[in-house]
N, C-alpha and C positions, 0 to 999 in steps of 0.2 A: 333185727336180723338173726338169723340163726347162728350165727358166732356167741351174738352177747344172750343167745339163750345158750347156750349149752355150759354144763358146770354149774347152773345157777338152781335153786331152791325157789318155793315160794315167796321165802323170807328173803329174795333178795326184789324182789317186786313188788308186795305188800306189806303191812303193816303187821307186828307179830301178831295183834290177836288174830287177823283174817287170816295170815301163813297157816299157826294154828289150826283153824278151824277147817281150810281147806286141805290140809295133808291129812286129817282125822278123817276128816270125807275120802277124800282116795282110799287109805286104807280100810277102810269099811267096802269101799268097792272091789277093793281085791280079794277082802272073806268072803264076800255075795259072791262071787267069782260072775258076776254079771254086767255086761252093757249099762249105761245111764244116761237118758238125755236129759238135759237139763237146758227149757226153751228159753226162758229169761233168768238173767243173772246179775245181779246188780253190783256194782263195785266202785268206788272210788279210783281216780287213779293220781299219778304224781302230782298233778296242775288242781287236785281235788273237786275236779268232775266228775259228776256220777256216767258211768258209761252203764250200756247194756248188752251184756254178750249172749251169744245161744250156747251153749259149750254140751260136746258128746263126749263121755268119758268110756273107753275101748280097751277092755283087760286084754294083753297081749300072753300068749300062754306056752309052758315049755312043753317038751316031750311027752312029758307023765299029764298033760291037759292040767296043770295046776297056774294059775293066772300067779305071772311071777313081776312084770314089769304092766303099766296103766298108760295106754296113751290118749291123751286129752288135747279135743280140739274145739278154740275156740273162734265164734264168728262176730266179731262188733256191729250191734246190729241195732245203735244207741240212731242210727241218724234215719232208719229205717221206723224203727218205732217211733221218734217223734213225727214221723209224716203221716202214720196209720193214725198217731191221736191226732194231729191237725188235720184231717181226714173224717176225725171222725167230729171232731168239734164244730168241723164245719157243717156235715149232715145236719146236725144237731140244730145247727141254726138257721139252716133254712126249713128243716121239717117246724122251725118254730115258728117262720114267718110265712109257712104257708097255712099253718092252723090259725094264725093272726090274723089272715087276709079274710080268711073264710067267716071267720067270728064277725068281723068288721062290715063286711057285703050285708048282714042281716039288719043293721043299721039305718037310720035317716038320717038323725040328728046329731048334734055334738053332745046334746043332754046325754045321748042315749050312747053317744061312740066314746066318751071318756071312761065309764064307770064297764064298760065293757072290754076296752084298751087296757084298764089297769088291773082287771080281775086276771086277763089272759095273761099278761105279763106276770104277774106275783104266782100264778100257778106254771108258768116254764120256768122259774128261776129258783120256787119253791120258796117265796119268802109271804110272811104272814100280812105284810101292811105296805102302802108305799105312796105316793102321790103325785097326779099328774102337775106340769108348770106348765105353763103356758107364757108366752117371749109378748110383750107390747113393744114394735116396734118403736113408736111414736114413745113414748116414756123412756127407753131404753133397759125397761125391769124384766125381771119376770114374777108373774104373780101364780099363786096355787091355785088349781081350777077346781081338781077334784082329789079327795082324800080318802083313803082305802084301810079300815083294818083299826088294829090298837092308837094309830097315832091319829084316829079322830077323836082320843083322849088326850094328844099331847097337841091340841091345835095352835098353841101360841106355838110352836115353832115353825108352824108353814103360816102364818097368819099377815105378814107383812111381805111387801115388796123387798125382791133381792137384785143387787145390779150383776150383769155379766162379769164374775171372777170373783164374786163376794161369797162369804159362807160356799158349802160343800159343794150345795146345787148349782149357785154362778160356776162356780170352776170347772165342775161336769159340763156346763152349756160354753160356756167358752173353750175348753181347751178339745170339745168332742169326743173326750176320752173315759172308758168307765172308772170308779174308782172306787174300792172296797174300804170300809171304815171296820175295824176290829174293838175301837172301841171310840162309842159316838162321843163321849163327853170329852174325851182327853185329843179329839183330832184337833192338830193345828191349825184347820183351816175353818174350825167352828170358832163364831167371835165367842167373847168373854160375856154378853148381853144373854146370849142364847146358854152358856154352858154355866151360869147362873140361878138359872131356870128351870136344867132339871134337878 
């Protein structure tokens, strides 16, 4: 509220280095004796989320036109922008799966729709290798159909049957969910047989 703004400093809202940093900035705006927008702003706040403000900084000027007092207005615009990226994330994925469907339509076979599935896929996600699995109902595995890239150098590790929730790949097919690995050898959810091996 405007009560517990007023009397107050940077340093009573942020952290000294950012205080700091942002009073340095205002007074550099009042020597420019010029207007500043400033569209995205990133800042931590008490709860240590990152917020994002749009903020106009507005030299207010005395008599003599000499900019004496800054007034700075900001807009939180953190819930605004995460909709423009889920917005835009989503574009993203459907312009993916209309190039997918198109790729697919030239197709007859499954010979011919895996090795074409996996190519499109590794080129929207931009990675080098990757491998299709394919679910045997009747067994309850899933086994590797088709292997894409460097790791038809590493084939003992798609080379056997996996069950729904085993190793990386069960867990992706069971829980439906994607899941990024940062580093393959050390994930928890690779057994000991496999992380052996490489």
């Amino acid at each position: 509220s405007g009560s517990q703004m007023i009397g107050n400093t940077d340093y009573d809202f942020y952290s000294k280095t950012n205080a700091a940093k942002f009073m340095e900035r205002d007074k550099e705006i009042l020597r420019l004796n010029a207007s500043v927008d400033i569209p995205e702003e990133r800042m931590i706040d008490k709860n240590m989320q990152q917020r994002i403000f749009h903020t106009r900084k507005i030299p207010i000027y005395d008599a003599a036109g000499v900019s004496k007092y800054l007034l700075s207005i900001s807009e939180d615009v953190s819930e605004k922008n995460n909709l423009e990226n889920e917005s835009r994330l989503r574009l993203m994925e459907l312009e993916a799966v209309e190039k997918l469907s198109k790729t697919l339509m030239s197709t007859q076979t499954r010979e011919e729709a895996l090795p074409t599935l996996l190519n499109s896929m590794l080129s929207i996600v931009n990675a080098e290798m990757g491998t299709v699995w394919l679910f045997n109902v009747d067994k309850n595995e899933l086994l590797p159909e088709y292997i894409c890239g460097e790791e038809q150098e590493l084939g003992f590790l798609v080379d056997v049957p996996i069950k729904p929730g085993e190793e990386i790949v069960g867990k992706v097919f069971e829980t439906g969910l994607p899941y990024i690995v940062n580093d393959y050898k050390k994930d928890p959810n690779l057994s000991e047989y496999l992380r052996e091996m490489l």
